[in-house]
ROMI-495391 format. One record per residue: x, y, z of N, C-alpha, C, O in turn. Coordinates in steps of 0.001 Angstrom, whole numbers, plus 500000, padded with zeros to 6 digits. Atoms other than C-alpha are relative to their C-alpha. Layout:
XYZXYZXYZXYZ;...
END
This chain:
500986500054501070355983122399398520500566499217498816501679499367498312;499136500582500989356299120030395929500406500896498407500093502086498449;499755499679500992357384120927392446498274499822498831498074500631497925;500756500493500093353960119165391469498727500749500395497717500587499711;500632499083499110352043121624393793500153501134498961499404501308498000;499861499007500168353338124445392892500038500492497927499974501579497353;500977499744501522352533123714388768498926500389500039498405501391499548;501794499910500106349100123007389593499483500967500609498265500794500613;500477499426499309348593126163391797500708501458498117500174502464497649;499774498743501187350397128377388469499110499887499381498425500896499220;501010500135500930348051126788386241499138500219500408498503500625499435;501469499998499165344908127086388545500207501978499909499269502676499525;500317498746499526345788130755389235500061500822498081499581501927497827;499910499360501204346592131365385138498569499881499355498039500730498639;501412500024500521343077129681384463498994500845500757497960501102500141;500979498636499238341220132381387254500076500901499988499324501688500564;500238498529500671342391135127385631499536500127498938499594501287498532;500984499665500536340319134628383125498778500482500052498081500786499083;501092499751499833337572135480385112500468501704500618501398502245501216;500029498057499542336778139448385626499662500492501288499853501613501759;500464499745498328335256138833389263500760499413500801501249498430500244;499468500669499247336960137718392064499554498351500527498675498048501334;499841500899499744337709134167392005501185499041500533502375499344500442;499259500344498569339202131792394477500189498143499265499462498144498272;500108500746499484339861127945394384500374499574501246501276499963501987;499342500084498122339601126093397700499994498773499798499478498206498835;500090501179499331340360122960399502498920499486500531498027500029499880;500979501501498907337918120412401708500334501098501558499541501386502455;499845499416498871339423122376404280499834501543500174500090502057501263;500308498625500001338555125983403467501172500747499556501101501976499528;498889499217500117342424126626402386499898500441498320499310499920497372;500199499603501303343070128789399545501150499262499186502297499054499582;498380500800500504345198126850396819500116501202498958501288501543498799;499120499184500685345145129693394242498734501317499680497689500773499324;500263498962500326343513133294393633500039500735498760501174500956498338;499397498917501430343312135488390366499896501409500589499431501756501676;499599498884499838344170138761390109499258500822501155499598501205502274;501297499000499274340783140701391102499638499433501560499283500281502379;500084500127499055340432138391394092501176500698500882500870501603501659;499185499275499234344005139309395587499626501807499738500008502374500761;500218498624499976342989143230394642498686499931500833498353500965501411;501496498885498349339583143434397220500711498921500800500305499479501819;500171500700499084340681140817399323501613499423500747501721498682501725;498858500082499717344614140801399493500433500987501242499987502134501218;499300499216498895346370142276402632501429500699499675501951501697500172;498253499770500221349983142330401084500396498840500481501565498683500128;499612501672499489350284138333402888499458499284498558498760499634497606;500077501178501150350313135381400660498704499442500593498586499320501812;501511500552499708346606133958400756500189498746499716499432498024500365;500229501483500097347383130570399553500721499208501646501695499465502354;499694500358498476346936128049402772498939500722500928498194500231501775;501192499024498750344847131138404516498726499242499601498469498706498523;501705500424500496340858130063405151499271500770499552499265501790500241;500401499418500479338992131473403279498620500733500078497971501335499222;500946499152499021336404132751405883500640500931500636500114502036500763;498970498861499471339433134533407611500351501281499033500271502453499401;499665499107500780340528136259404536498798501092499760499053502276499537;501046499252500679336694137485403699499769500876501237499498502070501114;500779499221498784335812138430407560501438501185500274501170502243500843;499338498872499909339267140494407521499655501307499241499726502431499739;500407498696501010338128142814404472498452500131500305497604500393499451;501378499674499882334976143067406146498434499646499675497345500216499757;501503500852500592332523140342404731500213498838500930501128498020500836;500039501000498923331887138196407515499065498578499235498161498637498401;501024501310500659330530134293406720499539499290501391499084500062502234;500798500506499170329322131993409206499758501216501598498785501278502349;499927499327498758330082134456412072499001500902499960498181500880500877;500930498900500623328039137308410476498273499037500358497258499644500699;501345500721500334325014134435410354499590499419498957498452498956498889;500246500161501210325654133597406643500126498702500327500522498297501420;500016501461500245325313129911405454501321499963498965501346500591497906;498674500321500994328884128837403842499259498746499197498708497691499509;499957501113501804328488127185400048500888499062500382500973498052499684;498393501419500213331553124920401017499500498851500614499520497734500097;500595501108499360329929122979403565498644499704499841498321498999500797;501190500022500540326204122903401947500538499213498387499815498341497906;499218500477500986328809122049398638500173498455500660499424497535500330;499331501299499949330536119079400141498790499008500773499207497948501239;500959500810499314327010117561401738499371499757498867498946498606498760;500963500534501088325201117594398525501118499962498950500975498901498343;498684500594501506328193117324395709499450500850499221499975500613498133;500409499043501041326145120394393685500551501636500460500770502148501558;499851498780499186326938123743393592499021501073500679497887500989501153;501032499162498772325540126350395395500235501529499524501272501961499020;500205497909500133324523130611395023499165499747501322498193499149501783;500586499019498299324344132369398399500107501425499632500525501941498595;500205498399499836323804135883399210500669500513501456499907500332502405;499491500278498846326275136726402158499787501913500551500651502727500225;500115498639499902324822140383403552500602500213501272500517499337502132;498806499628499192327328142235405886500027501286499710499745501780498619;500406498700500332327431145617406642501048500755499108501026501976499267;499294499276500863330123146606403955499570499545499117500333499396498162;500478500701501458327636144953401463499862498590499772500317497692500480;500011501711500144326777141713399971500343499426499041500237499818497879;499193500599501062328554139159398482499364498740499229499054497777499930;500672500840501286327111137014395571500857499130500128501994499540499893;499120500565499764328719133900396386499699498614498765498941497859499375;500079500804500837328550131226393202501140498532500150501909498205499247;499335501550499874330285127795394231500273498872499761499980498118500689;500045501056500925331029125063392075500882498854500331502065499162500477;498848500714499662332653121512392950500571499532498618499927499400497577;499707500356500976335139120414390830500865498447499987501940498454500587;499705501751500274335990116182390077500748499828499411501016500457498388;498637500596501009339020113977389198499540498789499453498594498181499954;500004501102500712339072111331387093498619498729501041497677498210500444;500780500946499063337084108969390089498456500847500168497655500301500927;501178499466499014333932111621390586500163500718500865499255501523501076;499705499453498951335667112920393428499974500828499743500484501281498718;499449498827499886335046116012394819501205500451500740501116500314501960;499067499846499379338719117317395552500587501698500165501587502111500754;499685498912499880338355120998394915498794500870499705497906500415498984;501146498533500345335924124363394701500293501216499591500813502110500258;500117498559500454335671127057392436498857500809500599497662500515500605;500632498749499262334564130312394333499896501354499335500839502134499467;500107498662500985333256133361391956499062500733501232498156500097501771;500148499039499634332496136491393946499392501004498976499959501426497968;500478497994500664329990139850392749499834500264501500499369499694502487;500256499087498313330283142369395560498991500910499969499019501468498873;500643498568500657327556145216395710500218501115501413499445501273502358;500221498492499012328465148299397933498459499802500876497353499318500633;501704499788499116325837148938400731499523501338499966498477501699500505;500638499063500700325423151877399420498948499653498468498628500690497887;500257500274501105323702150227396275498601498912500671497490498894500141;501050500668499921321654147570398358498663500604501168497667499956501489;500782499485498902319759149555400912498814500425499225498844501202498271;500980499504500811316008149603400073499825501297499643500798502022499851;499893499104500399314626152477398665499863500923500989499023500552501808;500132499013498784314864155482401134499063500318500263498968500465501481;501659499575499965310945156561400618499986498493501242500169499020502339;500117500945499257310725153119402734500722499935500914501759499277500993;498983499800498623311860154112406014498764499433501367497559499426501617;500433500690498225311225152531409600501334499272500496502342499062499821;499038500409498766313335151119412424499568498760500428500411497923500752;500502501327499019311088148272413893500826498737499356501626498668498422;499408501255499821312035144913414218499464499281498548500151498545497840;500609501090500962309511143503411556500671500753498619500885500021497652;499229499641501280311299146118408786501156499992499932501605500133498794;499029500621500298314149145372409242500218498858500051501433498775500234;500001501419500596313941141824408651499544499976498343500008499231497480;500054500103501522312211142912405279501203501150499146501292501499497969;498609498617500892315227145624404182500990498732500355501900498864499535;498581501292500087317891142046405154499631499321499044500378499167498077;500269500545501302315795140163402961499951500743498377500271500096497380;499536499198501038315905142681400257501292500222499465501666500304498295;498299499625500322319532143363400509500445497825499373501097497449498398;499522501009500445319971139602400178499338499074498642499989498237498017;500224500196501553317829138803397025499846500704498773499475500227497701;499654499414501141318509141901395041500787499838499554500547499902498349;498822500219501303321772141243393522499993498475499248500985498087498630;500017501381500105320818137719392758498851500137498922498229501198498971;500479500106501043318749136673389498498876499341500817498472498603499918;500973500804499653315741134896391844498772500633500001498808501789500421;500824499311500220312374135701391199499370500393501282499184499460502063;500427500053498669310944137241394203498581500419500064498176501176499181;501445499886499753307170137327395565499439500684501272499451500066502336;500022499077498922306079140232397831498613500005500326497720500518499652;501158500267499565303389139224399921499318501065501423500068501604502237;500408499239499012301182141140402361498561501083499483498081501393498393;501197499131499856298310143336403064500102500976498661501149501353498134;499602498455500762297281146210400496500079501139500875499575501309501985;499471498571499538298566149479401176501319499688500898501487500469501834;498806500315499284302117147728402616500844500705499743501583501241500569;498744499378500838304282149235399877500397499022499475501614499076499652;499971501114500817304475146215397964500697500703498586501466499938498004;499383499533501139305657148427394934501114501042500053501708501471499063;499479499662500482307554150241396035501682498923501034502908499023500999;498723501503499641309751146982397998500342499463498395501479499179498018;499221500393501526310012145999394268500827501146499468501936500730499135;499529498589500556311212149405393050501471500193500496502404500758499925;498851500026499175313769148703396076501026499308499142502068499704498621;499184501389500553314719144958394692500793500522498539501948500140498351;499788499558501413315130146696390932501530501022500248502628500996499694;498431499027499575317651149535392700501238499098499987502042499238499066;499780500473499319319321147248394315500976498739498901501975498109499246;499565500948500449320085144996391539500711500137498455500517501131497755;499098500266501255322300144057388436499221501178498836499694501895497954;501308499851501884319198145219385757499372501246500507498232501567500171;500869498601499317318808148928388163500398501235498424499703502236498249;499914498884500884320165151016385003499057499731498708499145500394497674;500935500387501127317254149157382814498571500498500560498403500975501683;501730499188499687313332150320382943499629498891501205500077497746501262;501079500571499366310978149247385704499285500289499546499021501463499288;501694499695500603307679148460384230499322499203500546499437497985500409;500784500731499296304924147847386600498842499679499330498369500606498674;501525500275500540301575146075385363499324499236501000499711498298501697;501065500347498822298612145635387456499003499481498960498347499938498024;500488501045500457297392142511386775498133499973500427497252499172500116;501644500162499374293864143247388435498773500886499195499000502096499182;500939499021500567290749144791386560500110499829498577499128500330498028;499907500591501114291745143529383229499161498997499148499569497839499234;500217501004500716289777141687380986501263499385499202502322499780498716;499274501072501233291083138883379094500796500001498980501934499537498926;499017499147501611292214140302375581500547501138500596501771501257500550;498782499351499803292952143411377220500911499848501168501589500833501460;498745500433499527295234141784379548500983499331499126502062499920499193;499307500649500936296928139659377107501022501061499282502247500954499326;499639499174500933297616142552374812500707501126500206501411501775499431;498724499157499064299154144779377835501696499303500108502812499821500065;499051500329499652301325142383378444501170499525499035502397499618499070;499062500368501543302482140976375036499787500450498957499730499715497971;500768499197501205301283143866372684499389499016499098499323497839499452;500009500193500493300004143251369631499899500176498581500507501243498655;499901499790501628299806143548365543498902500664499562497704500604499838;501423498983500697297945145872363671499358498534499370499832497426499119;500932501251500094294868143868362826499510498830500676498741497911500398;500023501567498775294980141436365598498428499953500173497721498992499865;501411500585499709291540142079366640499852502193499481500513503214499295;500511498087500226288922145376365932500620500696501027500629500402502222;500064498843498882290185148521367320501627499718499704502232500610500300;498146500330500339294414147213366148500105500743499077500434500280497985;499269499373501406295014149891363970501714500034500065502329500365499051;498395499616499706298813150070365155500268498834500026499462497927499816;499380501190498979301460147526366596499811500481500876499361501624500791;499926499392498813301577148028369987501268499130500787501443497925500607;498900500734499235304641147126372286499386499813501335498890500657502081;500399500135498562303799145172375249500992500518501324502185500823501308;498887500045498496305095145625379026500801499211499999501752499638500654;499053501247499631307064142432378942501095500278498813502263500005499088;498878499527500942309021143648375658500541501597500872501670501813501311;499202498856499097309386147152377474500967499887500668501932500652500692;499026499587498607311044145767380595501369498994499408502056498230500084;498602500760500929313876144174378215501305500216500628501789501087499905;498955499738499200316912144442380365500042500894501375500976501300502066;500317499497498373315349145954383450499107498772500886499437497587500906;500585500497499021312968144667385855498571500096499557498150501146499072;501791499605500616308667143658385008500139499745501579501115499274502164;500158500162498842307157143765388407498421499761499323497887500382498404;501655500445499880303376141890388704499586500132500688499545499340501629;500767500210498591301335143474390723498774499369499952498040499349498963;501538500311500233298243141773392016499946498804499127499153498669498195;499610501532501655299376138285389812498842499374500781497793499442500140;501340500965499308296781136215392257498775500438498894497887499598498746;501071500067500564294368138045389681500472499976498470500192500789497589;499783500332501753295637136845386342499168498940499872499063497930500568;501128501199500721293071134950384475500794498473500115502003498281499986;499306501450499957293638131091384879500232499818498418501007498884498216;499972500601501454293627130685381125501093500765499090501411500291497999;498714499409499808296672133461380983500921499299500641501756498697499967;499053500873499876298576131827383063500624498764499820501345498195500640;499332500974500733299538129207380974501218500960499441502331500922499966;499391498991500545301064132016378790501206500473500332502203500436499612;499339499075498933302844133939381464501139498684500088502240498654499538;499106501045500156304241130488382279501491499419498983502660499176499279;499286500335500931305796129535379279501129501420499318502102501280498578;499110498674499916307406133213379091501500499405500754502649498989500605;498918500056497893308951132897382805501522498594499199502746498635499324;498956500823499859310487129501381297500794499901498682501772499159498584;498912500035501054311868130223377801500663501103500022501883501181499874;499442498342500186312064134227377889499666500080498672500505500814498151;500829499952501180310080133964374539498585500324500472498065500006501541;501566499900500121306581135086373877499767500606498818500755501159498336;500039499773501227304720136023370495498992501625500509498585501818501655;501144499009499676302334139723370013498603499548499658498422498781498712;501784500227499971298501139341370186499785499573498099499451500506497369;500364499691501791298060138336366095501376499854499524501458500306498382;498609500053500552302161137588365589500205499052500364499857498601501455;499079501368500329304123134555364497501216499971500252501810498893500285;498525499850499677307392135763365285500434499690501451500067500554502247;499878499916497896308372134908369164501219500975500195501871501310499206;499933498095499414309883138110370821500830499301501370500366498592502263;499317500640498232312880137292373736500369501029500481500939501950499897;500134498609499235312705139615376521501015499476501392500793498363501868;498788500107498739315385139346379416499631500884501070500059502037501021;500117499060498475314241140847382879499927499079501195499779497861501296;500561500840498522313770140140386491499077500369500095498461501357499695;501641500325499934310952138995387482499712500876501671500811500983502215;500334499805498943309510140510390853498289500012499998497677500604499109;501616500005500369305637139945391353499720500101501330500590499833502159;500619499600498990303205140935394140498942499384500144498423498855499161;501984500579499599299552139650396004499613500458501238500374500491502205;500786500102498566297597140247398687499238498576500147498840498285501275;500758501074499961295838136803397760501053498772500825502258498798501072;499530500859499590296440133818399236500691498634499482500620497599500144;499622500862501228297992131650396605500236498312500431499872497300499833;499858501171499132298848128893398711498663499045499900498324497934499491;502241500871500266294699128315399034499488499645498423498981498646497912;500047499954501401294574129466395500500277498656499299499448497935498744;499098501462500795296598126534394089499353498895500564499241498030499696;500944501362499034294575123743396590499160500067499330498633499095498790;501842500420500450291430124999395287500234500154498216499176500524497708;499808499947501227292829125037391375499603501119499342499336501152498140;500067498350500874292309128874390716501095500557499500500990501502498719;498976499608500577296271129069390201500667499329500305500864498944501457;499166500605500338298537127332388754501164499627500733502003500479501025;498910500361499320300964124962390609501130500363499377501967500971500043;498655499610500376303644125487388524500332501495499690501439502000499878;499691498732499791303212128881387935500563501005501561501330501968501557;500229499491498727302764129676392130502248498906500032503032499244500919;499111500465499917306049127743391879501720500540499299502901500289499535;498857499236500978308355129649389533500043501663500423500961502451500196;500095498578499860306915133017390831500544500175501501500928501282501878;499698499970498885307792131761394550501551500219500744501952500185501908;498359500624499181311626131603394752500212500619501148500536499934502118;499687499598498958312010134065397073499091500792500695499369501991500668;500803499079499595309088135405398915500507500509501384501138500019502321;499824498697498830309142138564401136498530500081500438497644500304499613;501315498999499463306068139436403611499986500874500437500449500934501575;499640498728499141305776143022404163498932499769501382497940499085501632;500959500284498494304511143405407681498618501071499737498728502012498951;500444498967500163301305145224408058500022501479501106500695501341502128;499117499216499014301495148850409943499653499746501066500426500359501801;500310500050499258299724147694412692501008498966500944500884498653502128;498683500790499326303156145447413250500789500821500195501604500677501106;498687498920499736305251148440412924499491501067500428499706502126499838;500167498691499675303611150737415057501135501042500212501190502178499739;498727498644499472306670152680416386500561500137498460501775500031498629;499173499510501180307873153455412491498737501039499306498705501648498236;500777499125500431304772155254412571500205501894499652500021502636498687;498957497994500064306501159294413590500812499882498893500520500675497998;499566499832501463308789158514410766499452500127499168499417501148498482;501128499936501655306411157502408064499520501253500190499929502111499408;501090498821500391303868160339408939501031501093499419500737501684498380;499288498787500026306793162907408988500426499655498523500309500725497926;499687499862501574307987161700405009499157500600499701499197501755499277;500684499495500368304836161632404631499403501627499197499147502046498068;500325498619500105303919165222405401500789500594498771500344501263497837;499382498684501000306833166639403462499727499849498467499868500751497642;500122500038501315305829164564400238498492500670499415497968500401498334;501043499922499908302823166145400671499798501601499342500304502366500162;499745498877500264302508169389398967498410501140500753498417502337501040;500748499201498827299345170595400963500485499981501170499691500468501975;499448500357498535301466169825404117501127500993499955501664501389500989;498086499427499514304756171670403722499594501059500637498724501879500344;499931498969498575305259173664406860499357499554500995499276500389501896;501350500458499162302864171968408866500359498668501221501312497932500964;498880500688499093303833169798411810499165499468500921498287500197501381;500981500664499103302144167057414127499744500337501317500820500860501607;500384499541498374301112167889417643500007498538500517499497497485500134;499971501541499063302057165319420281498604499598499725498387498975498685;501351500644499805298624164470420768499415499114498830498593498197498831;500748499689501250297904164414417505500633498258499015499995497463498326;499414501538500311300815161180416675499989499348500900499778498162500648;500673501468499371300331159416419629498177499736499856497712498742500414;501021500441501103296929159277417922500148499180499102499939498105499664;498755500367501121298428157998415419500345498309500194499751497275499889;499475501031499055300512155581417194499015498857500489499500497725500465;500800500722499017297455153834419093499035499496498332498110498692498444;501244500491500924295466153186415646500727498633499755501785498212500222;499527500997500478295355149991413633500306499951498775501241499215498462;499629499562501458295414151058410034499344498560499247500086497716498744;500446501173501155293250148356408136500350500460498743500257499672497803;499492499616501707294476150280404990501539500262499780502155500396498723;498318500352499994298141150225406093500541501509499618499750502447499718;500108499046500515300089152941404705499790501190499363500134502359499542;501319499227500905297675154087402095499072500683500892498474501666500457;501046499578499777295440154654404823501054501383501198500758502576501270;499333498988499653297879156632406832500297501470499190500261502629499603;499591498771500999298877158790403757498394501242499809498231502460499883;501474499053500335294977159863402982499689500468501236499286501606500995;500010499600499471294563160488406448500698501401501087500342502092502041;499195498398499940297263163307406682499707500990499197499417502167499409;500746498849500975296401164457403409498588500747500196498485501796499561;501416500090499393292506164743404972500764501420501175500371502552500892;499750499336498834294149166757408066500795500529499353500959499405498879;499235499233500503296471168722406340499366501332499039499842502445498820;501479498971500547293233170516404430499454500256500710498530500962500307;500787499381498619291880171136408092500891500614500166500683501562499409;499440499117499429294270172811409313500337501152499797500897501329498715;499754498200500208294708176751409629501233500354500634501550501513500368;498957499781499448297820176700411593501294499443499634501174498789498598;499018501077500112301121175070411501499659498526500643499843497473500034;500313501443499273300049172232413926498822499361498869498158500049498094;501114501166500529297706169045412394500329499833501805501343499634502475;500339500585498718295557168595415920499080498701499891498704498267498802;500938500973499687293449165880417056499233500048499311499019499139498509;501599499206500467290358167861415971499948499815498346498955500012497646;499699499849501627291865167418412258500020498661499622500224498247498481;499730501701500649291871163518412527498296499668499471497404500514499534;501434500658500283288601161503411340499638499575501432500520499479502285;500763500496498715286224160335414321500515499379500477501013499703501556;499392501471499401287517157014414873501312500398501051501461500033502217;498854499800499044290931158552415989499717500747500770499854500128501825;500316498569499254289921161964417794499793499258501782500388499737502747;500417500705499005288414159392420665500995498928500237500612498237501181;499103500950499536291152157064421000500510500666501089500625501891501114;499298499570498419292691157393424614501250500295499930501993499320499820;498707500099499676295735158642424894500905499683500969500468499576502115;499468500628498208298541157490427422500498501041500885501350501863500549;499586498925499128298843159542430427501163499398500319501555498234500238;498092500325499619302612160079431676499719500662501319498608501102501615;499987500276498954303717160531435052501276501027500125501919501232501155;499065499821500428306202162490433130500262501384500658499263501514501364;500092498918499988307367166395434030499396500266498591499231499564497593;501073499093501251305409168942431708500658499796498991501868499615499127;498722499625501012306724169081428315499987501461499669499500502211500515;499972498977500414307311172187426209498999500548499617498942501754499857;501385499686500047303917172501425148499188500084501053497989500223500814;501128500534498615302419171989428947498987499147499776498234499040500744;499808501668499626301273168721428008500552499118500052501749498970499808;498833501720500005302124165246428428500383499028498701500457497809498860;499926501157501409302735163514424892500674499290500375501191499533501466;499022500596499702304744160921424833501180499720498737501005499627497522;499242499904501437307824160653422875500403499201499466500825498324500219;499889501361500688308536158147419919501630499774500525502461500643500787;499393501037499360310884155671421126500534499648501290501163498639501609;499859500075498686311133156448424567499474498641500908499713498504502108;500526500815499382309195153153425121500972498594499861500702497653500608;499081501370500365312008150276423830501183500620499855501362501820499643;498460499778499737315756150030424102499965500515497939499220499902497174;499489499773500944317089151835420638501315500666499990501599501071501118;498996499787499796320464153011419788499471501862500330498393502429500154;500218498511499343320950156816421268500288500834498868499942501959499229;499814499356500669321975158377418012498524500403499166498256501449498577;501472499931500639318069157441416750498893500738500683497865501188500176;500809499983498925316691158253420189499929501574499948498913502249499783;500328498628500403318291161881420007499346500813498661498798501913498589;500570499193501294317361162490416362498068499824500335497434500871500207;501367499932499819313399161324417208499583501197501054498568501893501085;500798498786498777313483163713420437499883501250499122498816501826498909;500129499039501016314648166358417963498757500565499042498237501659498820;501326500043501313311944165813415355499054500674501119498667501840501032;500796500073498897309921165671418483499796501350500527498734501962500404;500241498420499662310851169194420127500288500927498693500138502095499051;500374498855501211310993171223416722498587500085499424498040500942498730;501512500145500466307634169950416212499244500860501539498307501500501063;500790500194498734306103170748419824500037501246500471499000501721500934;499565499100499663308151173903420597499481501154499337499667501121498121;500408499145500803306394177319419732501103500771500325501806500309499426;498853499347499634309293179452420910501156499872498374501224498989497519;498720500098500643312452180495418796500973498986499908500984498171500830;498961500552499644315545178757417858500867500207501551501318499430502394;498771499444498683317604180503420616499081499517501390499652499057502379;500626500617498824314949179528423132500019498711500308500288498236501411;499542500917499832315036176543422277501298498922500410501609497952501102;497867500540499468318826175663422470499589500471501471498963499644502135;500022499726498326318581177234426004499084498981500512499683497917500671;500739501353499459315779174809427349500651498553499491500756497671500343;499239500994500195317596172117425392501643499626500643502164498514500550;499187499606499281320571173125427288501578499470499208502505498741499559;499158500084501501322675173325423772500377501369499980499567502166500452;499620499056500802324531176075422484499041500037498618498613499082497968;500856500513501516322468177519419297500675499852498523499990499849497500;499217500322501215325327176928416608499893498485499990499773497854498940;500482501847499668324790172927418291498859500120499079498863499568497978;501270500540500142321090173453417803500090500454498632499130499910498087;500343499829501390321457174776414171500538499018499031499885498612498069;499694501180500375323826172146413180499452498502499914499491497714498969;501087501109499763321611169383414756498979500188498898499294499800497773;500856499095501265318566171017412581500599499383499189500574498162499036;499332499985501551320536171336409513500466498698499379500597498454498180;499638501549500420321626167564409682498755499066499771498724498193498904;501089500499500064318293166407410241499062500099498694498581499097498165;500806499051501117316431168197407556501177499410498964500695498540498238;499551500899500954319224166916405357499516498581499571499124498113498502;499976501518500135318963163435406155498175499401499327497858498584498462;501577499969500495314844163656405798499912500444498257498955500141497544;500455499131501243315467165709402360500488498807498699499958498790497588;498960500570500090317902163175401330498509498373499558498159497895498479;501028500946499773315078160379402136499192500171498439499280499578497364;500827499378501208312655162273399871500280499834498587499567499399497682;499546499720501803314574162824396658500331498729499769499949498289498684;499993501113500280315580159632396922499043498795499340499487497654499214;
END
């Protein structure tokens, strides 16, 4: 090593401890030339890192990069000469990856500064009320995990009754600005002035009926998170307004001269089609453009049938006419076979609906609305179950891991089974300190869901 080297790697590593996050410079070749402190503390072994690549070093402490499926900043860096923010999600969390090239005297790029934020995956996992397994939600809980810790505005598209609010509620957890307010405003049903005046209060006197100031939503969510639901229905003659917010972080109150700077993330919602919207000049290109960075489509439930036995079962318990009360096979593969044009929402009113029929512990068939009561159910081929019929049981129909498979049978026979604990363990062919432990974990993990 020259003498020459080994200056420029003291000085490089004396100027990256100025920074409080883990930062790295690298080579062209992925080698590390020098580290500050906080990087060698998450990402040091006790080996010398300078020379190591700096995909090896991250996928040893458990943040995998290209291998995982992430897109590396270095080589997206050295194709365009700008820097680059990724989001690298991995199941010990995701890493906020900020990448900057840095030029000698000629322009040349000959080196990259690498700043690291880590967030626990305990911190990015949507919100627990938003539970399912299928294929189409978990693609929207990866995309979540990968644009909550990140400053990008995101746009949550999909059917009503998806959970559109509370996937923002997730993004807000999830992110830098979670110990600041969420303040949702529903942009739909609003007139004119009083939309304006929700959103950017205003001055006593502004107009009749201003006896006060009033503080808007957009001053409220001052170091948290505004979420827009329903923005497809903001007046075209507002969104100029809104606009010029989004791009200074200024705005004045309804009747005030003073401009007012408000710092939040942005997260906004639609069921509209904005895309059409903007063709046919009902909303604003540049607005549909600033609100788009990162759109999410929730699926609707008729994509996630099998996350249906979960949902209903939160359901029930958030349900305070429901507690104690428990589905009858028949009763969720009902369930199961619908289409839900109201999505969630329409699932929720339809338990709550059957949960006021019922005189027993079971919600039967007989307790659904018309439409379902007559849906066919699927005959099995199966032995009897515990009830002496045939239901069929959730996920028995697709490969899932066996730790999900036994907890659904579970759900499944505590629901189905009129018999005792102790009877049960015996037909389950468990000891009943097993079957109370099983239980007792379950009912956690569901309670756990809830409070969450």
């Amino acid at each position: 090593m020259t003498d020459l080297l080994r200056q420029l790697r003291a000085e490089m590593t004396s100027l990256l401890d100025c920074f409080s996050a883990p930062a790295v410079l690298l080579c062209a070749d992925y080698s590390v030339l020098a580290a500050n402190q906080a990087y060698r503390r998450v990402f040091g072994d006790g080996k010398p890192l300078q020379g190591r690549r700096c995909y090896e070093i991250m996928e040893d402490a458990g943040y995998a990069c290209r291998q995982g499926g992430n897109h590396c900043p270095l080589d997206a860096c050295q194709s365009s000469g700008t820097g680059q923010h990724v989001v690298h999600s991995n199941s010990s969390g995701n890493a906020q990856i900020d990448l900057y090239p840095i030029r000698n005297d000629s322009a040349k790029v000959v080196y990259f500064l690498e700043l690291l934020t880590l967030v626990p995956q305990s911190t990015v996992l949507p919100a627990p009320a938003m539970v399912g397994n299928s294929p189409a939600w978990r693609d929207v809980a990866r995309l979540i995990r990968r644009a909550a810790p990140s400053d990008a505005a995101v746009l949550l598209l999909g059917e009503s009754g998806t959970g559109k609010e509370l996937a923002a509620a997730a993004v807000h957890q999830a992110s830098h600005c979670r110990n600041g307010p969420f303040v949702a405003v529903d942009c739909s049903g609003l007139s004119e002035t009083l939309f304006e005046s929700e959103l950017f209060g205003h001055e006593k006197g502004a107009f009749t009926g201003a006896h006060s100031r009033k503080t808007g939503l957009v001053e409220a969510a001052d170091g948290g998170t505004l979420f827009l639901d329903e923005v497809g229905d903001i007046p075209l003659s507002l969104q100029v307004k809104l606009l010029r917010l989004l791009e200074t972080g200024h705005f004045r109150r309804v009747g005030g001269v003073e401009p007012i700077r408000s710092q939040f993330r942005l997260v906004s919602a639609t069921h509209r089609p904005l895309e059409k919207m903007v063709a046919e000049e009902r909303f604003r290109q540049d607005l549909y453009y600033r609100l788009n960075t990162f759109p999410i489509m929730l699926p609707a439930l008729r994509e996630r049938l099998e996350d249906v036995p979960l949902l209903a079962e939160v359901i029930l318990q958030r349900l305070p006419v429901a507690r104690g009360l428990h589905l009858h096979a028949d009763t969720l593969e009902r369930l199961r076979r619908y289409n839900y044009p109201g999505n969630i929402r329409e699932l929720r009113n339809i338990l709550e609906r059957a949960a006021l029929l019922a005189d027993d512990v079971w919600i039967l068939p007989e307790h659904l609305p018309a439409n379902l009561q007559h849906l066919p159910v699927q005959e099995s081929g199966s032995a009897p179950s515990l009830t002496g019929r045939q239901p069929s049981i959730p996920g028995v129909g697709e490969i899932i891991p066996l730790a999900d498979l036994e907890e659904q049978y579970l759900r499944w026979a505590r629901g189905n089974y009129g018999g005792d604990r102790r009877s049960l363990a015996q037909r389950l062919g468990v000891s009943e300190r097993t079957l109370y432990r099983k239980l007792d974990a379950l009912r956690s993990n569901t309670e756990h869901a809830i409070e969450s």
